[in-house]
N, CA, C and O atoms as a CHARMM CRD file, in Angstrom:
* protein
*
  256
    1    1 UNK  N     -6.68800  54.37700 201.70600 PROA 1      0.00000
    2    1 UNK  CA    -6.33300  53.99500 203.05800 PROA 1      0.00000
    3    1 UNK  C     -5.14900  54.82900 203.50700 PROA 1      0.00000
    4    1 UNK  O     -4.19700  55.16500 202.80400 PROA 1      0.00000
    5    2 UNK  N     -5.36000  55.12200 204.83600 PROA 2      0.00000
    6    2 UNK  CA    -3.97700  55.74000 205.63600 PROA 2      0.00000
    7    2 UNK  C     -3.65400  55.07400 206.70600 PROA 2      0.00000
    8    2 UNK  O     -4.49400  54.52300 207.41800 PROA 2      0.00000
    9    3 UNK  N     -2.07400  55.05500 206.98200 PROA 3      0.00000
   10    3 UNK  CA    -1.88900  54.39100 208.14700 PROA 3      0.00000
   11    3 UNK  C     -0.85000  55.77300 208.94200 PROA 3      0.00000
   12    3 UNK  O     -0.04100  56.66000 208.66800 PROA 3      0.00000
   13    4 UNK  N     -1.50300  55.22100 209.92900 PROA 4      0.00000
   14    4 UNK  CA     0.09900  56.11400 211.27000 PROA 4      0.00000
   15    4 UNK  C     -0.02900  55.18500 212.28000 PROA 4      0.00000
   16    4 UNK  O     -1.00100  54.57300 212.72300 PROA 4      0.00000
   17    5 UNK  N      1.12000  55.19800 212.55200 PROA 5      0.00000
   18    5 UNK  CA     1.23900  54.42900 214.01300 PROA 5      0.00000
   19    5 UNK  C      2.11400  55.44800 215.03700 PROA 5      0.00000
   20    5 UNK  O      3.07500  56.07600 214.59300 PROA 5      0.00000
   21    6 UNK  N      1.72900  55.54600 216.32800 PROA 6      0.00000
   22    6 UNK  CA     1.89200  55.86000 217.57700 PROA 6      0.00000
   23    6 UNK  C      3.48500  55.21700 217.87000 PROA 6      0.00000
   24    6 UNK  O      3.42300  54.07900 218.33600 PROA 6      0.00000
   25    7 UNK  N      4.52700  55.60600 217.72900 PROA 7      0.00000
   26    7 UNK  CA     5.82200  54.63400 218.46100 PROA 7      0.00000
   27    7 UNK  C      5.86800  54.76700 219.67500 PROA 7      0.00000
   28    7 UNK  O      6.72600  54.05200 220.19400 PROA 7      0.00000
   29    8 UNK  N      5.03200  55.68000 220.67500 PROA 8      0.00000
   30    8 UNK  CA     5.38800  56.02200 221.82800 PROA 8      0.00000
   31    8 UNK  C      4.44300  54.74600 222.42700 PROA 8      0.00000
   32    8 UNK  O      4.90400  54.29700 223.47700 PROA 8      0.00000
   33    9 UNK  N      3.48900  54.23300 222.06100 PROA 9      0.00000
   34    9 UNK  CA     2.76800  53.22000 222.61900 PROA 9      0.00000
   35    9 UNK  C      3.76300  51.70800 222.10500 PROA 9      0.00000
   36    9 UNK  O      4.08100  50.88500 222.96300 PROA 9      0.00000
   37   10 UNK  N      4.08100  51.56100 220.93200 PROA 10     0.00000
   38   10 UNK  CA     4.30100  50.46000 220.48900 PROA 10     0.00000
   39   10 UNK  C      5.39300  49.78900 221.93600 PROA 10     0.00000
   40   10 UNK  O      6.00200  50.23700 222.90700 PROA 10     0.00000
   41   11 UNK  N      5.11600  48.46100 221.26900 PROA 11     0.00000
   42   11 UNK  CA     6.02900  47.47800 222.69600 PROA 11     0.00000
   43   11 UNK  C      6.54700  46.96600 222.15700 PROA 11     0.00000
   44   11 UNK  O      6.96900  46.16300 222.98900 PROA 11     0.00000
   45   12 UNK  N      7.19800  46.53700 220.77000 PROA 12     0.00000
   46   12 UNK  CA     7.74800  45.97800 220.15000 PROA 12     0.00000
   47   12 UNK  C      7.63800  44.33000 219.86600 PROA 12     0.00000
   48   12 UNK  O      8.45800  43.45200 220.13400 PROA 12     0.00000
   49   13 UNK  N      6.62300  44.25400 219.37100 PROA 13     0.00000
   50   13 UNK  CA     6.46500  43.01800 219.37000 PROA 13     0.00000
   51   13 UNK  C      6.64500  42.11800 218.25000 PROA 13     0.00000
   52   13 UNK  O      6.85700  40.90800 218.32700 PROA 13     0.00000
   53   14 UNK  N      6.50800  43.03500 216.87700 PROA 14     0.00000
   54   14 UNK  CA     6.87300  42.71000 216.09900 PROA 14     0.00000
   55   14 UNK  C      5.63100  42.15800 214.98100 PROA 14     0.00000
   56   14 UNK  O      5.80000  41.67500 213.86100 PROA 14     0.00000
   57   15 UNK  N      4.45900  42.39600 215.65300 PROA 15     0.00000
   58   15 UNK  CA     3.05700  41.77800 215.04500 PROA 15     0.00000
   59   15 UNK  C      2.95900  42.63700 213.30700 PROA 15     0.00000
   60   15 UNK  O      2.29000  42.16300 212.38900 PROA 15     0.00000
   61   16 UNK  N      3.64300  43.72500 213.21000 PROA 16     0.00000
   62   16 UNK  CA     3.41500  44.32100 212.88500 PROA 16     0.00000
   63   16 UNK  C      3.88700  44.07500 211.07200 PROA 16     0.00000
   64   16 UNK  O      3.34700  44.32300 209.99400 PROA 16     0.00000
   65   17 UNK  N      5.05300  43.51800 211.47500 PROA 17     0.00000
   66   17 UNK  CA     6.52300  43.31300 210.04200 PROA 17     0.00000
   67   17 UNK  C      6.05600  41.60000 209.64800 PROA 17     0.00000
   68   17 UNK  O      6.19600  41.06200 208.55000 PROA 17     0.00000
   69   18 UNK  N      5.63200  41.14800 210.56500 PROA 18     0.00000
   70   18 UNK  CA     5.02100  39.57100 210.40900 PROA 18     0.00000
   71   18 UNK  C      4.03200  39.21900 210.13200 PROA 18     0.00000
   72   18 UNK  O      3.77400  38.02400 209.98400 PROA 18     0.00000
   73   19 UNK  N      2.83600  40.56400 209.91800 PROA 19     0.00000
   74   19 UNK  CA     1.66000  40.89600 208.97800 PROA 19     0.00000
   75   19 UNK  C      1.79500  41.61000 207.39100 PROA 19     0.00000
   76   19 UNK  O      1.05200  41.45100 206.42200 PROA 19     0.00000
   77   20 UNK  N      2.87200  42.33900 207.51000 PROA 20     0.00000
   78   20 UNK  CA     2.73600  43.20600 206.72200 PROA 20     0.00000
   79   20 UNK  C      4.27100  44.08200 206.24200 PROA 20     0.00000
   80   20 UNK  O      4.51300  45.28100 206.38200 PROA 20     0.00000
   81   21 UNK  N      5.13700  43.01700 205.65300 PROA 21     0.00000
   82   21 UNK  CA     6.77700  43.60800 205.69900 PROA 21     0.00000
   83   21 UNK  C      6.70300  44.67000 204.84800 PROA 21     0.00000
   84   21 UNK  O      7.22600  45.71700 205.22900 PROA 21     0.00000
   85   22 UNK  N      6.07000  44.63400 203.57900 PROA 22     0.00000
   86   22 UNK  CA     5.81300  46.34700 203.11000 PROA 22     0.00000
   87   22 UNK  C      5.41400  47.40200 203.68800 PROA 22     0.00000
   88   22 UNK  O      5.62800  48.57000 203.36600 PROA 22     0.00000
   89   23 UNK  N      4.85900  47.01300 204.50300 PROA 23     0.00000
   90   23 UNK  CA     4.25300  48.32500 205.22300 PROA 23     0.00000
   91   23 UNK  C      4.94200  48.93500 206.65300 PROA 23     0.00000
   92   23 UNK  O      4.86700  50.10100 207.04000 PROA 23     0.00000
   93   24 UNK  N      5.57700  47.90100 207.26700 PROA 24     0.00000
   94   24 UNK  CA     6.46900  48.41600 208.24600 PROA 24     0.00000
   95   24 UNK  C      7.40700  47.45400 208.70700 PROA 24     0.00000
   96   24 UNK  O      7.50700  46.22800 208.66000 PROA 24     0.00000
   97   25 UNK  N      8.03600  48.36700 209.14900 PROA 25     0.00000
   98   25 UNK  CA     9.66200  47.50200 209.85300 PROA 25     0.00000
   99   25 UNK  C     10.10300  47.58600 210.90200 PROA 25     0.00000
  100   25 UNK  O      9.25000  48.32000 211.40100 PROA 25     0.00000
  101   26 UNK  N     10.83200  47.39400 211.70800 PROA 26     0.00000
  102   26 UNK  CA    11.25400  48.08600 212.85300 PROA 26     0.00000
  103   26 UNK  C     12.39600  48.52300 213.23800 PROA 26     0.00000
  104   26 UNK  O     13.26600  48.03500 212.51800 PROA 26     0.00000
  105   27 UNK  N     12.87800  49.29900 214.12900 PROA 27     0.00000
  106   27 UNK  CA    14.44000  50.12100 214.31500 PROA 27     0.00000
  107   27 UNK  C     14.50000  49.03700 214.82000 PROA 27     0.00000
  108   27 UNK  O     13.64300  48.32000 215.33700 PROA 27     0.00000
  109   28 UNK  N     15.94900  48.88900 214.59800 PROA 28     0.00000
  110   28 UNK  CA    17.17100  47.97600 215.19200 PROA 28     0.00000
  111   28 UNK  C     17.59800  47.79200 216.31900 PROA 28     0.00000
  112   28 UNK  O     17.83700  46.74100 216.91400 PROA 28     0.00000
  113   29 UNK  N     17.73900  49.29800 216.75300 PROA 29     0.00000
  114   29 UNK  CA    18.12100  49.83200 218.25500 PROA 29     0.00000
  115   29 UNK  C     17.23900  49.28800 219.29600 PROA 29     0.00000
  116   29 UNK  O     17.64200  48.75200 220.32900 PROA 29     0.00000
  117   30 UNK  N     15.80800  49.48600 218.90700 PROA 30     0.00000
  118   30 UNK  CA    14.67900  48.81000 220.50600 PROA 30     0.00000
  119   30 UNK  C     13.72500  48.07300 219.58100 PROA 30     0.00000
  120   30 UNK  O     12.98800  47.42500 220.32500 PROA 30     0.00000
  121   31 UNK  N     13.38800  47.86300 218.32200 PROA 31     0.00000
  122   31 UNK  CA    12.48300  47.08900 217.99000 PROA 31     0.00000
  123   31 UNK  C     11.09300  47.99000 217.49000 PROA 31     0.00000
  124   31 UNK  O     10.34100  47.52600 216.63300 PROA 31     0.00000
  125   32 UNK  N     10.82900  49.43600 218.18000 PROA 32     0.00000
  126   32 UNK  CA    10.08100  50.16300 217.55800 PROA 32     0.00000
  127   32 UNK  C      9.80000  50.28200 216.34600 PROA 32     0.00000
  128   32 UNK  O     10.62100  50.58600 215.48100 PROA 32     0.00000
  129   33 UNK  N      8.56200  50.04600 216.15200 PROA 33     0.00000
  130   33 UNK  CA     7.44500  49.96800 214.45600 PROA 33     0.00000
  131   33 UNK  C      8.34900  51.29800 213.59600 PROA 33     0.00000
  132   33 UNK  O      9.01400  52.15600 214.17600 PROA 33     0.00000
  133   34 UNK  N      8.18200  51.20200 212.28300 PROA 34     0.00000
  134   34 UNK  CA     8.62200  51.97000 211.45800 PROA 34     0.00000
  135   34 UNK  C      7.67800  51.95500 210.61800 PROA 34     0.00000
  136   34 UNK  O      7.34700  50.83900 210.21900 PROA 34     0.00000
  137   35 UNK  N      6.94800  53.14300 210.08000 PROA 35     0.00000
  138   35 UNK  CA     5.83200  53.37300 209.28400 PROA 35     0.00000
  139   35 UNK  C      6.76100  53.56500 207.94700 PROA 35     0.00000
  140   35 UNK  O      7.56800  54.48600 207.82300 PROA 35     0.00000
  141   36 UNK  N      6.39200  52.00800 206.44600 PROA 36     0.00000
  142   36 UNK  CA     7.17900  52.49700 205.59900 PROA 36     0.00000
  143   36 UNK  C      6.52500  53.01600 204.22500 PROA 36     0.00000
  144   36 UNK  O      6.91100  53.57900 203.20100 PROA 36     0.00000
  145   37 UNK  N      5.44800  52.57100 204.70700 PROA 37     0.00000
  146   37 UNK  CA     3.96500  53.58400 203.87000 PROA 37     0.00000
  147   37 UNK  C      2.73000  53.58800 204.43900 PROA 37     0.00000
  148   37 UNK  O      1.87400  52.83800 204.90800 PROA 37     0.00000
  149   38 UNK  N      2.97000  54.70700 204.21700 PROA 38     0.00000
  150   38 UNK  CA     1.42800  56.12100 204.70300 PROA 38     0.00000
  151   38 UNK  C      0.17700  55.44800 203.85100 PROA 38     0.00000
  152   38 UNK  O     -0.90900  55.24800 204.39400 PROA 38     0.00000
  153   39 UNK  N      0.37000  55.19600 202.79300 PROA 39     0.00000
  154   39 UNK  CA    -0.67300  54.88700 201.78800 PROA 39     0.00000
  155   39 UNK  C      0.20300  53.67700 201.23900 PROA 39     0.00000
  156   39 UNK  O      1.16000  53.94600 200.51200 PROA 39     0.00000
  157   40 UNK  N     -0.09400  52.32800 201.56600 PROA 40     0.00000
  158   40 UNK  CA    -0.43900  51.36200 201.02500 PROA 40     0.00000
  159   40 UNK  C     -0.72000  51.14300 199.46500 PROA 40     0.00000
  160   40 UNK  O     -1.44400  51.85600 198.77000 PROA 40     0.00000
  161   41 UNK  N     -0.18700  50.30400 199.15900 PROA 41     0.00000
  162   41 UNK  CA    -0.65700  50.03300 197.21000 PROA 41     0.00000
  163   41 UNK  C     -2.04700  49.05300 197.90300 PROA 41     0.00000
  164   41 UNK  O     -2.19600  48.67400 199.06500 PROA 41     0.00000
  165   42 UNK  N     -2.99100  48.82600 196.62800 PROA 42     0.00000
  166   42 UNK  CA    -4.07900  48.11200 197.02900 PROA 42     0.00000
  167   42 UNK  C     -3.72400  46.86900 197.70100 PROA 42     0.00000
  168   42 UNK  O     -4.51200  46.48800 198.56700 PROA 42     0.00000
  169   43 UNK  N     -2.77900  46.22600 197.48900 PROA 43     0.00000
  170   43 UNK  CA    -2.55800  44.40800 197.36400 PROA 43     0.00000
  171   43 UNK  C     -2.00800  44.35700 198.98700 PROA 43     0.00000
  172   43 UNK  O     -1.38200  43.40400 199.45000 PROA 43     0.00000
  173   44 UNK  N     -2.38700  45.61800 199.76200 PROA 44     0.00000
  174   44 UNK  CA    -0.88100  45.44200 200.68100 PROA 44     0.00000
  175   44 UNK  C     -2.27600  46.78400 202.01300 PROA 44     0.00000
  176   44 UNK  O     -1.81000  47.65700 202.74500 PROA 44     0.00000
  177   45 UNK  N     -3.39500  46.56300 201.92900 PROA 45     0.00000
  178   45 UNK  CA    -4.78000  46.72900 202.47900 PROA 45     0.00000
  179   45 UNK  C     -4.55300  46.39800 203.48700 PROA 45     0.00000
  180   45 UNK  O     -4.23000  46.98700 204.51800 PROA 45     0.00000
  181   46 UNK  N     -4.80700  44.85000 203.08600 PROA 46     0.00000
  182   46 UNK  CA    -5.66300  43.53200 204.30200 PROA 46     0.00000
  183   46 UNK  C     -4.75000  43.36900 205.15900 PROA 46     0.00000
  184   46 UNK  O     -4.85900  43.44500 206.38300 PROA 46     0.00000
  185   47 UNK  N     -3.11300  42.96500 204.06000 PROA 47     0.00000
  186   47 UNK  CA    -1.74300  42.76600 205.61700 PROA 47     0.00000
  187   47 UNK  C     -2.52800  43.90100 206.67500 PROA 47     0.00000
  188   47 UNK  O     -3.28400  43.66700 207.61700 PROA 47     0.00000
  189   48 UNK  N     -1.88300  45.62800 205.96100 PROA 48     0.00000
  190   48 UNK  CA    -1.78700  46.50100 207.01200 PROA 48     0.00000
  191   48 UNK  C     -3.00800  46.31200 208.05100 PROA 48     0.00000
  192   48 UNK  O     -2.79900  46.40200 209.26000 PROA 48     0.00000
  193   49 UNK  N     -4.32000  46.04000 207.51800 PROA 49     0.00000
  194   49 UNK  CA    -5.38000  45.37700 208.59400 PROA 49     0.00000
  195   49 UNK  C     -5.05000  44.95200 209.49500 PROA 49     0.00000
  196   49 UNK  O     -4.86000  45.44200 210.60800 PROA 49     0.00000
  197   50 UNK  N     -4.90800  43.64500 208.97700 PROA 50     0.00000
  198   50 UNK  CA    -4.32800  42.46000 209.99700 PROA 50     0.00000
  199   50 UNK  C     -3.46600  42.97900 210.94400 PROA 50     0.00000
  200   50 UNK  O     -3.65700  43.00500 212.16000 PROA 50     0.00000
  201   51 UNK  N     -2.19800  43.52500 210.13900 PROA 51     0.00000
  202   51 UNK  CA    -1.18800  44.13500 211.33100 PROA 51     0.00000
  203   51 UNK  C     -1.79100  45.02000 212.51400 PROA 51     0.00000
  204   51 UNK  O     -1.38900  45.06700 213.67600 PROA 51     0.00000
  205   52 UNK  N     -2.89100  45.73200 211.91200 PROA 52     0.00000
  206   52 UNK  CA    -3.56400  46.77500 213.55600 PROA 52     0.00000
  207   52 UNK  C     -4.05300  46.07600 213.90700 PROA 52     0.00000
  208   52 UNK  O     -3.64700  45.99600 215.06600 PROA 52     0.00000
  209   53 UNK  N     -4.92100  45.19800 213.73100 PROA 53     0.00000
  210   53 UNK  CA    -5.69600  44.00100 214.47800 PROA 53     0.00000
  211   53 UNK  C     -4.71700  43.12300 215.25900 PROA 53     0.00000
  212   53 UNK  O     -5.06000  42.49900 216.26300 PROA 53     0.00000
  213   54 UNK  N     -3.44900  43.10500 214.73600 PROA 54     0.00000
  214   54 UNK  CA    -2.71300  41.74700 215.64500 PROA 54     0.00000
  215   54 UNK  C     -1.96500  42.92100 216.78700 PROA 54     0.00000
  216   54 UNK  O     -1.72300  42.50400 217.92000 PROA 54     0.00000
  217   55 UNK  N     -1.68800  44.08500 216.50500 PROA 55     0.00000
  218   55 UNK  CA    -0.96300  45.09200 217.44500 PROA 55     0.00000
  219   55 UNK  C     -1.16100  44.75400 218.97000 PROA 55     0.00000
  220   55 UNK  O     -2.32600  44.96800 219.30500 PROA 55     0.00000
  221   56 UNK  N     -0.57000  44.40800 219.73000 PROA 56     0.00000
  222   56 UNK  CA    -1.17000  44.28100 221.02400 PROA 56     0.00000
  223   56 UNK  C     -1.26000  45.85500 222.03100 PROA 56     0.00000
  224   56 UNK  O     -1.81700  46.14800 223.08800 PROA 56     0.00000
  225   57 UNK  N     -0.54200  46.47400 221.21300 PROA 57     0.00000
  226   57 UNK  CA    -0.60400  48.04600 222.19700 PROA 57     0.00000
  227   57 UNK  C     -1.56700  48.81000 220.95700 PROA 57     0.00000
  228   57 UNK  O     -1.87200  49.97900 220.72100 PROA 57     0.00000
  229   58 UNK  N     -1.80600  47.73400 220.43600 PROA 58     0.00000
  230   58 UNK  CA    -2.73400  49.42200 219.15400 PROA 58     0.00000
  231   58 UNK  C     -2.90900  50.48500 219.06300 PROA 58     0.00000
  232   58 UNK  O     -3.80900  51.29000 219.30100 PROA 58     0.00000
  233   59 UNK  N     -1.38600  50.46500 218.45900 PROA 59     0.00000
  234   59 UNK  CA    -0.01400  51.79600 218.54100 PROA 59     0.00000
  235   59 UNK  C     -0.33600  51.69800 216.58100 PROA 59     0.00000
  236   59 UNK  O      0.51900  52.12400 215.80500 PROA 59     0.00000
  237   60 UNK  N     -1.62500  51.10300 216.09000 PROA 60     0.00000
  238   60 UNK  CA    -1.73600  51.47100 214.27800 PROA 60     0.00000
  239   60 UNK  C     -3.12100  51.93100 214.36100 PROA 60     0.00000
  240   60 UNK  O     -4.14900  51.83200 215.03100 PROA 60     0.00000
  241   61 UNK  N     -2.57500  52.52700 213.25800 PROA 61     0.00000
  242   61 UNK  CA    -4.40100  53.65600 213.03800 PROA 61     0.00000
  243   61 UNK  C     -3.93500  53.13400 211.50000 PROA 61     0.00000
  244   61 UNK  O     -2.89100  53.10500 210.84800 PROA 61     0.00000
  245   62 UNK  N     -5.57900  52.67400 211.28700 PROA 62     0.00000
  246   62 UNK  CA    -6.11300  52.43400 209.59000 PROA 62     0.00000
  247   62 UNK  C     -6.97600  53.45100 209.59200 PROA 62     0.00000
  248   62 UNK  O     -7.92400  53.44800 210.37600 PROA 62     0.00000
  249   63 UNK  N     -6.74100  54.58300 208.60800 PROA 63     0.00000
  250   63 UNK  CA    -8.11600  55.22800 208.11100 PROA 63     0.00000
  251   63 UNK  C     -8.41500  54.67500 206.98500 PROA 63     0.00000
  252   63 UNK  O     -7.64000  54.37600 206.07600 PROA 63     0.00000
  253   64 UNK  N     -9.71900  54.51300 207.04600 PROA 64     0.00000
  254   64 UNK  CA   -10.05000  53.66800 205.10900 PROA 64     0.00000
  255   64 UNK  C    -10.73600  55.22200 204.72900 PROA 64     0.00000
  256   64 UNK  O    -11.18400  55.44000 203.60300 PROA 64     0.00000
């Protein structure tokens, strides 16, 4: 699996760290997504899923 996310779309909502805190975080400054792995360990898949699925600007790309 690969992930990237778009920050120029994201809105900060936060769907993202509340699916999936291994996998991303957000800056401090405005709330913008922080990609904190590209490649996911197996156990940590389904969050990053979930997290593009809950994205409301679907500002995450899953490649499987």
């Amino acid at each position: 699996m690969k992930v990237t996310v778009d920050q120029d779309k994201c809105v900060s909502s936060g769907q993202c760290v509340l699916n999936a805190t291994e996998v991303f975080d957000q800056r401090d400054s405005d709330g913008v997504v922080v990609l904190l792995e590209t490649n996911p360990p197996a156990d940590q898949e389904d969050n990053a899923r979930r997290a593009a699925a809950a994205c409301p600007a679907q500002a995450i790309y899953v490649e499987e």
